[in-house]
Structures are given as C-alpha cells and as structure tokens.
C-alpha positions in Angstrom: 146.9 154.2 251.4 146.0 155.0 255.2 142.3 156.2 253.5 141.8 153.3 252.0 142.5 150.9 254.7 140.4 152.7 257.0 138.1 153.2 254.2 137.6 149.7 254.3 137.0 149.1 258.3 134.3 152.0 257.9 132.0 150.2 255.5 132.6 146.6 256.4 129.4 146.8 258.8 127.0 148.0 255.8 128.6 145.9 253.4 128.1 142.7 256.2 124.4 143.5 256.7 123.8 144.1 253.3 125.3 140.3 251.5 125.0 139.9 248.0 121.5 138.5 247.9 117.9 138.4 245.7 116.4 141.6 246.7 112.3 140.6 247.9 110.6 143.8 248.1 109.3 146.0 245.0 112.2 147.8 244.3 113.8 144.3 243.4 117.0 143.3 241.0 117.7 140.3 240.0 121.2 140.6 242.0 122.7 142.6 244.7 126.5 143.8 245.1 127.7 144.6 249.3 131.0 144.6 248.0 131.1 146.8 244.9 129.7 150.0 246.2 131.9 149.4 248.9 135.0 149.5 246.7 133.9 152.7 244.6 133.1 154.5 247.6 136.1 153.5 249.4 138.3 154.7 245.9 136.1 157.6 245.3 136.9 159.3 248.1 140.8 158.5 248.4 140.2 160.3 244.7 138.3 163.3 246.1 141.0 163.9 248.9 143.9 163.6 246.6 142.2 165.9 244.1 141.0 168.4 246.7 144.8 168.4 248.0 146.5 168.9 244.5 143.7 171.7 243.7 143.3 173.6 246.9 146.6 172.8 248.9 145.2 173.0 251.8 146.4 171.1 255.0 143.0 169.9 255.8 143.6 167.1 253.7 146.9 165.8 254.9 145.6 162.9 256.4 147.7 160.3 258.7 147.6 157.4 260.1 147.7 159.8 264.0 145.0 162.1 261.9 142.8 159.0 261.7 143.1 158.0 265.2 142.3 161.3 266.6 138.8 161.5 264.6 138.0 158.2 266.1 138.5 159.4 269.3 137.6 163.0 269.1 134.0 164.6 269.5 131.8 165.2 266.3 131.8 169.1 265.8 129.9 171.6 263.9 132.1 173.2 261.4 131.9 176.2 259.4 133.6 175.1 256.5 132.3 177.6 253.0 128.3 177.7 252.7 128.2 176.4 249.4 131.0 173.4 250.2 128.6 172.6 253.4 125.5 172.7 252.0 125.6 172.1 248.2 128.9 170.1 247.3 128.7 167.9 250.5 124.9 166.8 249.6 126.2 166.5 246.0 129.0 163.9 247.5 126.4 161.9 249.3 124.1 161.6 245.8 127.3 159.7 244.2 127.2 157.7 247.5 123.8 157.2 246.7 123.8 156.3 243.3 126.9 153.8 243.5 124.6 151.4 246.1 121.1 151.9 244.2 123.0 151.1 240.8 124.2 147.7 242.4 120.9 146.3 243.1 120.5 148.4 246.6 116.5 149.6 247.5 116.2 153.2 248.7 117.3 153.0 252.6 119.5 150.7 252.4 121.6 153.2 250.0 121.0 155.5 252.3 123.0 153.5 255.1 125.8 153.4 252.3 125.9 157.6 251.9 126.1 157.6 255.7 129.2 154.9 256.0 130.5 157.6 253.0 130.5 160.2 254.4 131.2 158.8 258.0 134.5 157.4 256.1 135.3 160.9 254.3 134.5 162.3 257.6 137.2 160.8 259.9 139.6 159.8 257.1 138.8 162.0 254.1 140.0 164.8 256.1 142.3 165.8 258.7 140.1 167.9 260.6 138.1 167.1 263.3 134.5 164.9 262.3 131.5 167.6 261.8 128.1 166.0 262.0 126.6 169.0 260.5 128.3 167.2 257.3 127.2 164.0 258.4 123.3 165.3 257.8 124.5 166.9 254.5 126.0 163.9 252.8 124.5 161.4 254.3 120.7 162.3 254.5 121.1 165.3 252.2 122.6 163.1 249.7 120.0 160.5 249.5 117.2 163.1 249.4 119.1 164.7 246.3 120.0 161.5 245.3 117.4 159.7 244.5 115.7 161.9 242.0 119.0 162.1 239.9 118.6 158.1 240.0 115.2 158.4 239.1 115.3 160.8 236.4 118.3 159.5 234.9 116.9 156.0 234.7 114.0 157.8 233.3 115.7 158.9 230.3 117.1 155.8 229.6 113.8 154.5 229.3 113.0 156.5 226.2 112.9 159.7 223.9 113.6 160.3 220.9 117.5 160.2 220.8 119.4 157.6 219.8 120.5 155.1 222.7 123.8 156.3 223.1 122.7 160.2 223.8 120.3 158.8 226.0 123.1 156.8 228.2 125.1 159.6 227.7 122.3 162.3 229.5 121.7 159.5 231.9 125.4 159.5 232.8 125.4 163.4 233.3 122.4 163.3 235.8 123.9 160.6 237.7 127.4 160.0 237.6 127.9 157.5 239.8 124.9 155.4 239.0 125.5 156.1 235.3 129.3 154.9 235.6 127.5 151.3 237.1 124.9 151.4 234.9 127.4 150.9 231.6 129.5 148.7 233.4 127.3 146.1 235.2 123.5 146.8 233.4 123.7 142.8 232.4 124.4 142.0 236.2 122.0 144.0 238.1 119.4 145.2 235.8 117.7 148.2 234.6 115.5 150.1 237.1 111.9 149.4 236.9 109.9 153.0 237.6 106.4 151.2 237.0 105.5 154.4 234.5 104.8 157.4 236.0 103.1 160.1 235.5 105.5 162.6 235.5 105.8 166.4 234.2 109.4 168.7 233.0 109.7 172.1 232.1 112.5 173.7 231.2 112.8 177.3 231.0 115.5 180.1 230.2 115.3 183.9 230.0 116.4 187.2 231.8 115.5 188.6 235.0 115.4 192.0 236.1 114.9 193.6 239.8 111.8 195.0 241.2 112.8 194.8 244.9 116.1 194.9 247.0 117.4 195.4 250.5 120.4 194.1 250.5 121.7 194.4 254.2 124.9 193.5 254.9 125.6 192.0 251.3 128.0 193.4 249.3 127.3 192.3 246.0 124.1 192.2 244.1 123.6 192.2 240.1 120.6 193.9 239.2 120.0 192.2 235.6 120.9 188.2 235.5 120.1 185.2 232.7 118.0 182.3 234.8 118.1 179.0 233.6 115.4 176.5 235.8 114.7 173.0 235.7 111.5 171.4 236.7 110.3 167.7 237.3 107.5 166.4 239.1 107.4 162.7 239.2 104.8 160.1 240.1 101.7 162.7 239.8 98.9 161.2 241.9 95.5 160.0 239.4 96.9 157.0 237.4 95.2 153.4 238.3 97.9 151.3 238.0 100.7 153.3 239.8 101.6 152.5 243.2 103.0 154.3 246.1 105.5 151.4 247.7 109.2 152.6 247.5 110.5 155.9 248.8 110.5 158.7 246.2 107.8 157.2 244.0 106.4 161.0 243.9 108.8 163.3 243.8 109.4 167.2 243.3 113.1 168.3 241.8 113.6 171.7 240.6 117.1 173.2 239.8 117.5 177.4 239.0 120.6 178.2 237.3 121.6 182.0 237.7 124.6 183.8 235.4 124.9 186.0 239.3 126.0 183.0 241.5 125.9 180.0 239.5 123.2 178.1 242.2 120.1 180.0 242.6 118.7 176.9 244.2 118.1 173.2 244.2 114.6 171.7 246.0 113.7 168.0 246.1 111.1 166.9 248.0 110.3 163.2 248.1 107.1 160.7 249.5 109.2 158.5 251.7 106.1 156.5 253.6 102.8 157.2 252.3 99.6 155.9 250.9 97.2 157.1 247.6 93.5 157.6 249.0 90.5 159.3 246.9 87.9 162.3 248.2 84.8 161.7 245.4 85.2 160.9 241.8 87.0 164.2 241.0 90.1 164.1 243.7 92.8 161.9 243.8 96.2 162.1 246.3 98.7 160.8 248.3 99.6 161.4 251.7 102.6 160.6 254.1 105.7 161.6 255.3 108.6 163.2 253.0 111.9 164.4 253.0 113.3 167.5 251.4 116.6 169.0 250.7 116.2 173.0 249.8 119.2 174.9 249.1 118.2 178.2 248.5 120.5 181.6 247.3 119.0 184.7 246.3 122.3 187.0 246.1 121.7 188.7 249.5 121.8 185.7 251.8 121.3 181.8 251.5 120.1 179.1 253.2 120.0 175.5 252.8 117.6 172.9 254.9 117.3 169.3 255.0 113.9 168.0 256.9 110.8 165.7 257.4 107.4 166.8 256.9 104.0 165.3 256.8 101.8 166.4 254.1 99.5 165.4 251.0 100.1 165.4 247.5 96.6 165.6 244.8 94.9 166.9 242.3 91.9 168.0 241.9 89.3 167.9 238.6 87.5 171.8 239.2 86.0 171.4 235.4 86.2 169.1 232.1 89.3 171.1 231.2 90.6 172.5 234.6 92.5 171.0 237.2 94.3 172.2 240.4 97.7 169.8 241.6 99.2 170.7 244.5 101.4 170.1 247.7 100.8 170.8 251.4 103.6 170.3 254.1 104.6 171.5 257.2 107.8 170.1 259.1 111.0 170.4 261.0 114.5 170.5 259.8 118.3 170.9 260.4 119.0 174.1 258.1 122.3 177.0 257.5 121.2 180.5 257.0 123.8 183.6 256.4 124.2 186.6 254.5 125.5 185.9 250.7 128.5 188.3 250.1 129.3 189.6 253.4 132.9 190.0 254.8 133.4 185.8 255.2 131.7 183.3 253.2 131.9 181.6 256.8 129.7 184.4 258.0 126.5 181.5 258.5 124.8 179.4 262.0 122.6 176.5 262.0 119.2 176.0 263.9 116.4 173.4 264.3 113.8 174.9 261.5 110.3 174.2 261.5 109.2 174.7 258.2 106.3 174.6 256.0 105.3 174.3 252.0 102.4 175.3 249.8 102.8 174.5 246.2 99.7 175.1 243.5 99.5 174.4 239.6 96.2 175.7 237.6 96.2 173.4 234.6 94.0 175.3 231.8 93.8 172.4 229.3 96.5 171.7 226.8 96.7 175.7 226.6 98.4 177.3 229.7 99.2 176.4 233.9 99.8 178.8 236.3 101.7 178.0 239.0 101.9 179.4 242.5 104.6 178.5 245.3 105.4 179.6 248.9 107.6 178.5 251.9 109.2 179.4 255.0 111.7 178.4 257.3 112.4 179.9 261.0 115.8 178.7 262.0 115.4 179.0 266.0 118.1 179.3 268.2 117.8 175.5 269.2 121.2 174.0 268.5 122.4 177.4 267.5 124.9 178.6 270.7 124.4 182.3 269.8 120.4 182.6 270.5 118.2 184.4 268.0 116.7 183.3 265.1 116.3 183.7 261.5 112.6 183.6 259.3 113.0 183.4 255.9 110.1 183.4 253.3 110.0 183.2 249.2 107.1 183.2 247.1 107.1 182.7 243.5 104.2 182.7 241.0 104.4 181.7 237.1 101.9 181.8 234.1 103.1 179.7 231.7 101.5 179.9 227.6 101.7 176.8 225.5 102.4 178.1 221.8 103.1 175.6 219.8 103.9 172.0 220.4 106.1 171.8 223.1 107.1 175.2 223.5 105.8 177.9 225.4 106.4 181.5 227.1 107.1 182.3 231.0 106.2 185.2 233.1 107.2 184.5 236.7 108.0 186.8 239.5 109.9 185.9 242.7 110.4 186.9 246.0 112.5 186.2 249.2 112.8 188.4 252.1 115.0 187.7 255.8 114.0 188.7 259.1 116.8 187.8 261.4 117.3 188.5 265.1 120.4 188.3 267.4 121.6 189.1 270.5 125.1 190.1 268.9 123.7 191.3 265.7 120.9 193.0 266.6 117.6 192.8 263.9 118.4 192.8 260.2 116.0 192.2 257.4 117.3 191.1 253.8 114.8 191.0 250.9 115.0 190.4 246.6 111.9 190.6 244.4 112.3 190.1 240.3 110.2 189.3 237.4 111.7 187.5 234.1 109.8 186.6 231.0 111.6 182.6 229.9 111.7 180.8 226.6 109.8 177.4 228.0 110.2 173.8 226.9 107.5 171.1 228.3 108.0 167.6 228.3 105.4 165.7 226.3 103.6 168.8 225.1 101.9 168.2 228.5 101.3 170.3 231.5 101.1 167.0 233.8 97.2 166.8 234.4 96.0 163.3 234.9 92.7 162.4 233.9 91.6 159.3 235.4 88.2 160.0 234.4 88.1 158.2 231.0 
C-alpha cells in the first residue's frame, strides 16, 4: 500500500501537465488519458516489487513507509546493481513505461516525461535502497529510446500481413506489452497509431557461429560454437515523397541478436529525434538531425551498454539503375557501463561519459543480394568514473546476404569486438572475439529496402 500511495504523489505533476485533452501536433489521437497511464504505472510497479520480493527474497525490496522517506531525502547514487539488471531489464522497465502513455493518446516526449516519473517512482519507492540515477538514465531515457520502436513496430504489424487479425494483435501484444495490453482494451477510445507508411526493411536470420578469434582476459567463460538468432528493422528509409520527418523516431534502426551462449548478444536502436529530409542531385536523398541510441552490447568476454545523443545523417544513394548504397553516419556522446563478462562478480563494471561514433553501410544489388557493412566505437573516459582510466571498445561486422527464392535467402556474416581498457588499479587489459556464421535469412517483403524515387 505505502507504493502505491507514494506512487501516486510521484506522477501527479505529469499527469497535471498532461490533462486529458485533443492532442494538436501530428502524432494526434482523437483523445488523451493523464490519468490512465498514471494508474498502470503506479500498479505495475507495486506488481514488479511484490514479484521481485516473492522471486528473489531479497531485502532490497522491503519497502516502508521510513524507506520512502529516506530516498526523498537521501542523495541520488550510482549503484552497481548486476550488468544485465542495470542495463537491459531497467531500459526494458522504462519501454513498458513508455508504451502505457503512447498507447493512451500520449506523443513521443511527453511519454518520455511518464518513463522518467516511473522510474523516479520505482526508484524511491520501488525499492528500499538508496535512489541511483544511473537507473534513472536507464529506465527513463533508455526506456523511451527502446521504447518507441517496440511501439512502432508493434503498431506496424497490426497494420497488416497476411495473418489473421487475431495473430496479428497477438504479435503486436508480444512486442509491446504494455501498449499491446491498452491497445485491446481502449483501441475504440484513443485510436489506432497512424505511421503515415513507411518505408521500412526486416530481416530475420538464424544459424550457427563458430570462433575465428579470442582473447578472453579476465573472463572465465567462453563457448566456442553458439546458435545466433538476429533481428533487423529499419524503419522510415529516407526516398519516399510523401513521408515526413515530424515526430521523433519516424526513422529508426532496431536490431536484436539472440545467442544460445548468454541469451542477449545485443540490442541497438537508434532513432531521428529532431531532423529534417534534404536532397544532393536527383540520385541522393536523406535526412539529417539529432538522434538517440540505446546499444547494449555482450560478446561473452565483456559487455557494455550505452545510452547517447548524436548528430548525424541518414541517405541513400542511387550508384546505378540497379545499385544503391543506404547508410548511417553519427558521431556523439553518451552515459555508458563497460566490464568484463564472466569474471569473479557480475558487479565487476564502472560507468564513464562516452563519446561515441557510428558508420553503418548497405550495398543493395537489385532484388538479388545486399551487403552490409557496420562499425562503432565507444571510449568510456574516466569523466564521472572515480577510478580514472578508460575503456575503448570497437566491433565491426560485415554480412553478404543472397536472395534465393521469394523471401528467403542465405547469410554469411563475420563479427568482431575487441577492448582496450586502462586503469590505474588494473593496469592495461585488452579483451577481443572474432566469428563467422553462415544464417538461414527471412526478408520482409521479398525486399532489401531500396527506395526508388526515380519513377
């Protein structure tokens, strides 16, 4: 009961600001709800704290009325808390956050504010230990930057396919549960999302992997051999006429790997959250502007996970009749973990300011084949981190892709990751994983995701 009582002083101000009103920009519903989302966040994460106590046990989430009071008073921290319950399930928490305000009529930033009263609430009265802010960024920026491309792509399928209504609400639902859980019980209320048609492309791909390269470090576990499973959307491709660039995460990037090692080999959105389309000749189209990216990242030897602004550009470019070149430029700065994977504590991680930057190409060859070519890097600097050093972490992949019949097609991708870290404590280490895998491939719409304005 104490939760939900404070629960409700927490999200009072958003729900105060936000009214229940006729939305007037061009993410508009016909009806917005202050008070709903308030309520299913408010009971979600009473929920989440009882379940967490009846699964775990843990004293963390005894939480009292003299618990609640001392978070209010006390000094946000940065916690340690498991590398995977920091950086993957906290983001995860602020996507349902997420989804419960923009499946009540909510536009992208105002949702946003909603994740942040979440996770401010689960913060100080979810549990009994002291407020972290490093948790704060996860859930409550994280969360919206993983958020909305679940709510995009689940109101995506919705839209259409060729299952039957029900299997479509029912993927839908499994994407987004939050959103999905609004979407069946109040769709007559606030409306179906309108995505204005984008030009979007999906790949999904399964297969084994095998090593080519290792040092391991400090790790102390590493499977040479493992089944990949990856996911792949990129939404809002820059080249259609009648497609507009006005709401946050109208182009988007979402890829999810799979891994039979560690469950998570990764999870990347990156979103256009301010930006503009422009044209260079008759054969170049693009956008530019500034977006926001979640990367969580976890190659068995170590793992890192970074949540940042960049500036960059977005385009594709006609190079012949039948070939085109997409791709993605950024370069940033972030708030990012990095530790080894497997060492002796899975609390064995720091955080750092990260500058940060992104290529990303695609080779379009026709209707027949695309190769793809991707690289990044983060340097986690000592800024915010009290024990000096630094950490630079870089991972290339590259993937030729073979249409051969319809929709379905063979994969030969290689990746690579490699650490260099450096500490006064710790000394220089260097951590590194190369493999190659040949994938089973399924593309959406028998397409490759050229767009060919030209006709």
């Amino acid at each position: 009961m104490d939760c939900r009582i404070t629960s409700l002083l927490t999200l009072i101000a958003v729900a105060a600001l936000s009214g229940t009103s006729h939305a007037e920009d061009t993410d508009a519903t016909a009806e917005q709800s202050a008070l709903i989302p308030a309520i299913e966040i408010i009971s979600f994460d009473f929920l989440l704290n009882r379940f967490n106590k009846l699964t775990t046990g843990s004293k963390d989430y005894d939480v009292t009325l003299s618990t609640i009071r001392r978070n209010l008073r006390s000094s946000w921290v940065v916690d340690n808390d498991p590398f995977k319950t920091n950086q993957f399930l906290h983001p995860y928490q602020g996507s349902m956050y997420h989804g419960f305000a923009r499946s009540t009529g909510h536009d992208f930033w105002e949702s946003m504010g909603y994740a942040f009263a979440g996770s401010t609430l689960w913060e100080i009265a979810g549990e009994s230990t002291p407020p972290a802010k490093n948790d704060l960024i996860a859930s409550g920026i994280a969360g919206s930057f993983l958020g909305e491309p679940l709510f995009r792509m689940a109101s995506l399928v919705r839209e259409g396919g060729s299952l039957p209504r029900f299997w479509r609400e029912v993927a839908a639902a499994a994407i987004a549960p939050s959103a999905g859980y609004n979407h069946w019980q109040y769709v007559k209320r606030f409306g179906e999302f309108v995505s204005h048609d984008p030009v979007f492309y999906s790949r999904f791909q399964i297969g084994p992997s095998s090593l080519t390269q290792n040092r391991s470090g400090t790790s102390t576990a590493l499977k040479r051999n493992e089944l990949l499973a990856d996911y792949l959307m990129d939404y809002g491709l820059p080249g259609k006429p009648s497609y507009r660039y006005e709401r946050p995460f109208d182009y988007f990037s979402f890829q999810a790997t799979g891994s039979s090692a560690n469950v998570f080999e990764s999870i990347m959105t990156r979103g256009l959250l301010l930006g503009r389309a422009y044209e260079v000749g008759a054969n170049y189209r693009g956008v530019w502007g500034l977006y926001g990216s979640y990367d969580y990242v976890a190659p068995q030897v170590f793992r890192v996970s970074s949540t940042a602004l960049s500036l960059g550009s977005t385009g594709q470019l006609w190079m012949s009749d039948t070939i085109a070149m997409q791709g993605t430029a950024l370069t940033g700065v972030g708030y990012a973990g990095v530790g080894t994977l497997h060492g002796v504590d899975d609390t064995d991680y720091h955080y750092g300011v990260t500058p940060q930057a992104l290529l990303a190409l695609r080779w379009v060859f026709g209707q027949r084949a695309s190769l793809d070519v991707a690289a990044r890097e983060y340097f986690v600097s000592g800024v915010a981190n009290a024990r000096g050093g630094h950490d630079n972490i870089a991972r290339a992949d590259a993937a030729f892709t073979w249409r051969v019949h319809g929709p379905h097609a063979i994969a030969i991708k290689a990746l690579w990751t490699r650490r260099d870290a450096r500490y006064p404590d710790l000394g220089e280490r260097t951590q590194s994983r190369g493999t190659v895998g040949i994938y089973y491939a399924l593309i959406g719409h028998d397409s490759f995701g050229a767009v060919d304005w030209r006709h």
